[in-house]
N, C-alpha and C positions, 0 to 999 in steps of 0.2 A: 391569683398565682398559687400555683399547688404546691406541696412539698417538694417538689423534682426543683422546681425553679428556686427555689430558696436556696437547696443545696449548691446552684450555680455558685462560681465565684463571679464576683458587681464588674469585672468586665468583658465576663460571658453574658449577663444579660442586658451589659448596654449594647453590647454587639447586636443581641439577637432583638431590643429592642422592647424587653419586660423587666428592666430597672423600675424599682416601687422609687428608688428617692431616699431611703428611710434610711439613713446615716446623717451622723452628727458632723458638725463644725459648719464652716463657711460653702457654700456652692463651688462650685469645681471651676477655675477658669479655661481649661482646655477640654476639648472634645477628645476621647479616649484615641481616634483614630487619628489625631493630628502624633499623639504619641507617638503610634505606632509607625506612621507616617516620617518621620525625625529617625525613627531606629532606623527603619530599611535602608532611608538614605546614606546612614555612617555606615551600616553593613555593609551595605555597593560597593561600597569605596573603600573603606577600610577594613572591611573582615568583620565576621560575626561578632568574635574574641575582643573586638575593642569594644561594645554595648554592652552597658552593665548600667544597674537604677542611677548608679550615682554620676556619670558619664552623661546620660539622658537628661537630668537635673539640671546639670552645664550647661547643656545646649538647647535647654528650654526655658533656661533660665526661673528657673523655681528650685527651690531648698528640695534638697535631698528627702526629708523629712516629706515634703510636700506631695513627692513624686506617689509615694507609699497610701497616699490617699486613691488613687487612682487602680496599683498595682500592687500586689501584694511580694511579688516575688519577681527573681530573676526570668523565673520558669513562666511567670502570666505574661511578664512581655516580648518574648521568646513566641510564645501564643498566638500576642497580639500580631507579632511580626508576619508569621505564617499567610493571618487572615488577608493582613495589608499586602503583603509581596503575591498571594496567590490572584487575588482580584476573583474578578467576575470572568468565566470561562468566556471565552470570544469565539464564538465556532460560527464560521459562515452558512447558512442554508444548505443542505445538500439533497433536496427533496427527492431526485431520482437516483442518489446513492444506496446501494446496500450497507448490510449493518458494519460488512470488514473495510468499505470504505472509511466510513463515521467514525468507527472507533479508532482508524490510522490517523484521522482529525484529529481525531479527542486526544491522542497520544503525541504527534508530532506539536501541538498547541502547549502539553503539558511540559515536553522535553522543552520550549523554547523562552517557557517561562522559570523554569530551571535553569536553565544556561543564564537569562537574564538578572536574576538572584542564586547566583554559585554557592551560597550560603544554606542553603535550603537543607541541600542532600549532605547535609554534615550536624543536621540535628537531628539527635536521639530522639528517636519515640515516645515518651513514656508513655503515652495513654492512648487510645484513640481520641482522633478528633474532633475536637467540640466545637470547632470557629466554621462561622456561617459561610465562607467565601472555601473553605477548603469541603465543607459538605456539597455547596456549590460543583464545584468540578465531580464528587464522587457521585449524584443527581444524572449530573449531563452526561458520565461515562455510561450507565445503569437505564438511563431513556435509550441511545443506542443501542445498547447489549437485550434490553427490553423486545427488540425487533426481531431477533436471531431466534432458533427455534430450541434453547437452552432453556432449560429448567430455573425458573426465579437464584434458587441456593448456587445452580451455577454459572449465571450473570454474574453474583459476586462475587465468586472466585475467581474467574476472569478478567476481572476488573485490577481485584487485587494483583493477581502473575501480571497485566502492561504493564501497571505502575508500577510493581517493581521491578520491571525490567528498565525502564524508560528510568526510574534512579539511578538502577546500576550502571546501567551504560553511560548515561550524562556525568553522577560519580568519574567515572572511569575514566573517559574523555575532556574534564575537568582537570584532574590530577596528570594528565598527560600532556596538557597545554595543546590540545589538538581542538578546543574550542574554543570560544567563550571571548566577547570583547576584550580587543587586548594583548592575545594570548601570541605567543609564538611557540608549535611543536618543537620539545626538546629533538633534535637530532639524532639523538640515541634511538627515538622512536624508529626513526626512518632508516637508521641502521642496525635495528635490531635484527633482523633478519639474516643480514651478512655476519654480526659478529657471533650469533648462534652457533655459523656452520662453520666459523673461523677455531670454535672452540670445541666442539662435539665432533665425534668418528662415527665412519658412515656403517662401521659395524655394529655399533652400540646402540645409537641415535640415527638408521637409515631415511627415515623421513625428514629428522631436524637438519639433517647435514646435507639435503637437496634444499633446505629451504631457502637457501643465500643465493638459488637459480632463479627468486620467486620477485618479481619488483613490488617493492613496497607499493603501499594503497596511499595515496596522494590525501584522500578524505577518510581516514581511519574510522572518524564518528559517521561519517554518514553510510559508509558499507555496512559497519559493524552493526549501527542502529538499525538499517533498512535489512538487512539480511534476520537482524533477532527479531524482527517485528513480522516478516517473512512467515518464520517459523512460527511460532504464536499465533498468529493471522488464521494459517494451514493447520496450526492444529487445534484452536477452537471451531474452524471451519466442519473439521472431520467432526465432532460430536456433535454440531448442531445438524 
């Protein structure tokens, strides 16, 4: 093991599977991913905001104290959660697909594991990525993008604008209750339109004050996603 892995924190490299072992006390009775496996479930159900070490401890019934052998921080199991909720990319074969097909894969697969962990797109970045199942997904975007006739440095950029598109919009659609198991669209959604032009003059706001002529979109996420994926699509298509 070289210096890089050393500076790993112990459950970035039992993730990744280059754990030396070499820590004191008794042997670990859980597997780190059962851990993280227990967080995701309270997050589903309850929200991010109720998972905290000492919470986890409860429900795995080991001492507080004990958990800390395992995880050092709020922020590693937070981490860990990521690796466990992202999984292993599932993209079907699409051998006579081109590249802006595979990548609307790679993207619609992304948003759906989003929507199925709503928690995801509500945790800060600090660092870039170090868990193997979220490097996974950015692997599988980067072989599609691979195919297009874009420059290596701009596969990655590429990569980066779906993703964050495919946040934003899930975000967005999220916060709107217009997805997600569960959910029921606030109504305001669906009269937003009408109370626009109810409140704007068509001198001031001549476009917003025909909007209330305009019927609402029945599937908000799915126009909005497939239209911004549209664009994207069409304009990495023009560079390549």
């Amino acid at each position: 093991m070289d210096s890089d892995d050393e500076a790993l924190p112990r459950y970035l490299q039992q993730l990744w599977g280059i754990d030396t072992g070499r820590r004191r006390g008794p042997k670990p009775s859980l597997a780190i991913e059962d851990i993280g496996l227990a967080a995701v479930e309270v997050a589903d159900r309850d929200g991010i905001e109720t998972v905290s070490m000492k919470s986890m401890a409860a429900i795995l019934g080991i001492s507080t104290m004990s958990i800390y052998r395992y995880l050092e921080s709020k922020e590693e199991l937070v981490s860990l959660m990521l690796h466990v909720a992202y999984g292993r990319p599932e993209l079907a074969p699409m051998p006579d697909a081109d590249w802006r097909a595979r990548l609307r894969q790679w993207a619609d697969a992304l948003a759906a594991r989003l929507i199925e962990h709503p928690w995801i797109v509500t945790v800060p970045l600090a660092s870039p990525p170090l868990e193997p199942n979220v490097l996974r997904w950015t692997e599988a975007g980067l072989q599609v993008l691979s195919t297009s006739t874009l420059a290596p440095e701009q596969q990655f950029s590429a990569l980066l604008v779906v993703d964050g598109f495919v946040r934003s919009q899930v975000s967005l659609s999220l916060q709107l209750g217009t997805v997600g198991a569960g959910r029921k669209p606030d109504r305001r959604v669906a009269d937003y339109p009408r109370r626009i032009a109810a409140l704007v003059d068509a001198e001031t706001f001549p476009i917003l004050a025909g909007s209330g002529q305009t019927p609402p979109s029945e599937d908000f996420h799915g126009d909005q996603y497939g239209f911004g994926m549209n664009v994207i699509l069409s304009g990495l298509d023009s560079l390549a």
